[in-house]
N, C-alpha and C positions, 0 to 999 in steps of 0.2 A: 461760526466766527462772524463778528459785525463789519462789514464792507463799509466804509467811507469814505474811497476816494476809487474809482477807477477811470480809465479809459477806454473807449469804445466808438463806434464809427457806425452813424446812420448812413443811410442812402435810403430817399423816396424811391420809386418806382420811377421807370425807362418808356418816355412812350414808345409807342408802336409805329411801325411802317406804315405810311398807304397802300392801300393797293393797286397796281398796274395792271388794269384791264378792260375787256371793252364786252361792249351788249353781244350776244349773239346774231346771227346774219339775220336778223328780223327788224334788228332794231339796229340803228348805226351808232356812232360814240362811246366814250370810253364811263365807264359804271364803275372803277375801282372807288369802294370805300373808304372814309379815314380809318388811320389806326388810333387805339383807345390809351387814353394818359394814363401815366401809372400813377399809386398810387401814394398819397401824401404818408408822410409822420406827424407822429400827434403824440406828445405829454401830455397825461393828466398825472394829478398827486392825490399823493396819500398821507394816512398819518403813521402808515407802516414803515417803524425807519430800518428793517431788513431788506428791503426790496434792490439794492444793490447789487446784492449776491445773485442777479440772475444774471449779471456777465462777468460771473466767475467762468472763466473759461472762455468765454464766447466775447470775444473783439466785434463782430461784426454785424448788422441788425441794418435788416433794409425791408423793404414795402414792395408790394405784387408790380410787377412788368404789366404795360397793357397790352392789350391783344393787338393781333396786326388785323386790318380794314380786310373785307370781303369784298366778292364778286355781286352784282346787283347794288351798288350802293350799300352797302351794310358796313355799319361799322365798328370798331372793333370794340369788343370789353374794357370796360375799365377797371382798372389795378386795385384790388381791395387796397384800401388802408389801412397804415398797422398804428395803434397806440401803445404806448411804453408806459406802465406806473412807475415814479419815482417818485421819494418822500420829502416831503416838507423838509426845509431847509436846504435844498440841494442847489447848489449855483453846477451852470454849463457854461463851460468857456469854450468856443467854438477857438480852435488853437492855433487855425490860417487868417482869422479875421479877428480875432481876436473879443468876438462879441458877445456879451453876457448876457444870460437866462436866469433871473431867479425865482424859482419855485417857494413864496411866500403866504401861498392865500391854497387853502385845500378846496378852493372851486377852480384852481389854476385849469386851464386848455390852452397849448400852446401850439401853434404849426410851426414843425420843427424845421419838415423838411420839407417843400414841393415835389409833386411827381413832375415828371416833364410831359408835355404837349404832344398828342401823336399826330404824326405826317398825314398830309393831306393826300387823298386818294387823287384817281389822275378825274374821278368826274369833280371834283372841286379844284381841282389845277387848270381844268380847260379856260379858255378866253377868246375869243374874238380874234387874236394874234396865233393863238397854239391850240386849236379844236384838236388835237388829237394826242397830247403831250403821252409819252412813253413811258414815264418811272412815276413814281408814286415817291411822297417825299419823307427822308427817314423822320423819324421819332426822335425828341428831345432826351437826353439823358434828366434824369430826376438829382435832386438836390444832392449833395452830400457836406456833411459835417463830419470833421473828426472832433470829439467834446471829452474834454474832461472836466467830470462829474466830481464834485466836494461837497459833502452834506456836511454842515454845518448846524447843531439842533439848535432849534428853536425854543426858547424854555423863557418862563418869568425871573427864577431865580439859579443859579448856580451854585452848586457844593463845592470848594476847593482845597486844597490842604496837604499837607503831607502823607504818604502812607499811613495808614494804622489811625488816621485821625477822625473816626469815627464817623466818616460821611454815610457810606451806607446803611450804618443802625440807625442813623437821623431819620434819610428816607424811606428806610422801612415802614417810623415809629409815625413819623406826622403824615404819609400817604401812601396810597394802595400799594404800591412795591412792595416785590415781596425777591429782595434781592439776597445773593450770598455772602456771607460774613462770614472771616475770622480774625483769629488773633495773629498774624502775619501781613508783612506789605503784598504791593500786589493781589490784595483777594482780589479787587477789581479790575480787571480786565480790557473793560469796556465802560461804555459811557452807560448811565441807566437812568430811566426816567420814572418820573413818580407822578403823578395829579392827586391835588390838594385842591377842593372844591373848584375853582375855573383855573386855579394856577399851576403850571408845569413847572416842575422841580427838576435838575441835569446833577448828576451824580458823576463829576469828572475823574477819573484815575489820579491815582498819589503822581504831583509832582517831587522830583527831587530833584537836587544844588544840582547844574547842569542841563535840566532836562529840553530848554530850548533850545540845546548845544545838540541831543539824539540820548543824552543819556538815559537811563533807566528806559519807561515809556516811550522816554523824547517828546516829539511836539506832536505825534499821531495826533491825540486829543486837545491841545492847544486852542484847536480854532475851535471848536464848540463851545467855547466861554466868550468869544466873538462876540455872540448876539442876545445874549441874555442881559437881563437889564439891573441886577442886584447880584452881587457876589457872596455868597454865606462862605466867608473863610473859615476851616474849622480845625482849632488847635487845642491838642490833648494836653490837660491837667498834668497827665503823668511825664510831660517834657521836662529833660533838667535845662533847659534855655529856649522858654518860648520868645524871647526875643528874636532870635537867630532865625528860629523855626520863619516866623509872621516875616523877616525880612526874604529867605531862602524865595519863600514862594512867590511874594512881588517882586524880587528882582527877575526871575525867571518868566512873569506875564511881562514885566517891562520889556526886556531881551527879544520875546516873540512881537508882541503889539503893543508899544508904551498908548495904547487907547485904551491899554486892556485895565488899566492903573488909576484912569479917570471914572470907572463905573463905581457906582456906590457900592462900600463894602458894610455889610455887619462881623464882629467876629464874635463868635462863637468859640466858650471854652467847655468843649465835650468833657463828656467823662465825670461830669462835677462831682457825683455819687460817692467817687474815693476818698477826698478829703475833705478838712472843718469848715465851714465858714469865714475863720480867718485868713488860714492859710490861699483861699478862692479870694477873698478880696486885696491882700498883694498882688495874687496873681493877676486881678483882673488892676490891679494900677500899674502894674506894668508896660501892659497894654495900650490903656487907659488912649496915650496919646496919640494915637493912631486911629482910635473912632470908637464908634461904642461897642462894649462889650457885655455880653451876655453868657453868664453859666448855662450848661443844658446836659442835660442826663438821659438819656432813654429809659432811666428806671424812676423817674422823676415827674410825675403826669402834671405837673405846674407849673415846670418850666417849659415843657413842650405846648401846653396850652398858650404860656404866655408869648412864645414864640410864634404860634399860627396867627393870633391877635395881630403881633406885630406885625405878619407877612401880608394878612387879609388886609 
């Protein structure tokens, strides 16, 4: 199942105690060590967009305690560090402060969280005023963030359209996807992605009438057309009212993000294969006024050519 949106709760590492105590009768003054910071959080990214699904189940994710200071001056370990992958396009909203992370660049390193500071042992506590101090001073508690995590894909172009409107035989036919198709709404699932020489293709799920409302889908997949930069809307030949259809699905990006309305669209009338040429250039005046329109077939290798031309 694709995970894109959860909630989960770091915490860095806890430093440690100093230590309270003092040299053997050889040697006079107190020798308690410090204790050892714990240990930081760290995001790096990927371009795996599964990587969600490892707090399925698991809410909470934190980084090593440091060790508490020793007798002789010794002082304590420090807290291993833990690093978390999560995938490109992933925003963190830290949900008490409100502060945003966006995982944008797959050379991303981010410190998430701080470990805290460990307490000072009683031989770094002594002073001119207090030679002999008694307690050793606790350890700083380590960061914590509660984050909710929304990956949002990253892609050059966008497939949009109603069920059945032939997105995924697109991205199968123009890039390495090798996605499931059938003849029913719904085969899609999930969002999928394709590469077509440096550009990334987003394979959105069928909108329908309602869906920024929860219906069908709903807006699960919504936000992943966010950030892509050209929208390939793509409406079946075989519709009796592509007008409806082409309106259906912009009012529903209006409804979610009227930004979503401002991106360049192509439309795309899949399926051309079925009918004449005349009967395809009505259809495509229909359109017509709403931007440019392109026939495309997957059994068609010169429409699909002229189409990568267009994208490249």
């Amino acid at each position: 199942m694709f995970i894109d949106e959860v909630e989960v709760t770091f915490q860095a590492g806890n430093g440690a105690p100093g230590k309270a105590s003092f040299y053997p009768k050889y040697k006079s003054g107190p020798d308690g060590g410090d204790g050892g910071s714990g240990g930081n959080i760290y995001i790096n990214v990927t371009s795996d967009l599964t990587t969600l699904s490892q707090f399925m189940g698991v809410k909470f994710r934190r980084a090593e305690d440091g060790q508490p200071g020793g007798k002789l001056r010794k002082t304590g370990r420090r807290g291993r560090d833990s690093t978390f992958i999560l995938p490109l396009g992933s925003i963190l909203t830290d949900q008490n402060t409100g502060e945003l992370f966006e995982l944008n660049d797959i050379n991303q390193k981010i410190l998430l969280c701080k470990g805290g500071h460990g307490g000072r042992g009683t031989y770094n506590l002594r002073s001119p005023s207090n030679t002999t101090p008694l307690a050793g001073e606790p350890g700083e508690p380590g960061q914590k963030r509660n984050l909710k995590i929304v990956l949002k894909l990253i892609a050059d172009y966008g497939l949009i359209g109603l069920p059945n409107a032939g997105k995924s035989s697109l991205l199968n036919a123009i890039t390495s996807a090798n996605v499931k198709v059938a003849n029913y709404p719904f085969t899609t699932l999930e969002p999928n992605l394709g590469v077509m020489g440096t550009k990334v293709l987003a394979d959105i799920p069928g909108l329908i009438e309602g869906a920024s409302a929860g219906k069908g889908l709903g807006i699960k997949f919504l936000k992943h057309i966010e950030k892509v930069n050209l929208l390939l809307h793509c409406i079946s030949v075989e519709s009796d009212n592509l007008a409806s259809d082409y309106k259906i699905v912009r009012e529903e990006l209006r409804k979610f993000n009227p930004q979503l309305i401002k991106k360049s669209e192509i439309i795309l009338l899949t399926k051309s294969d079925v009918i004449t040429n005349e009967q395809m250039e009505k259809k495509q005046n229909i359109l017509q006024k709403h931007g440019k329109v392109y026939p495309i077939s997957i059994l068609d290798d010169k429409s699909l050519s002229n189409l990568v031309k267009l994208l490249g």
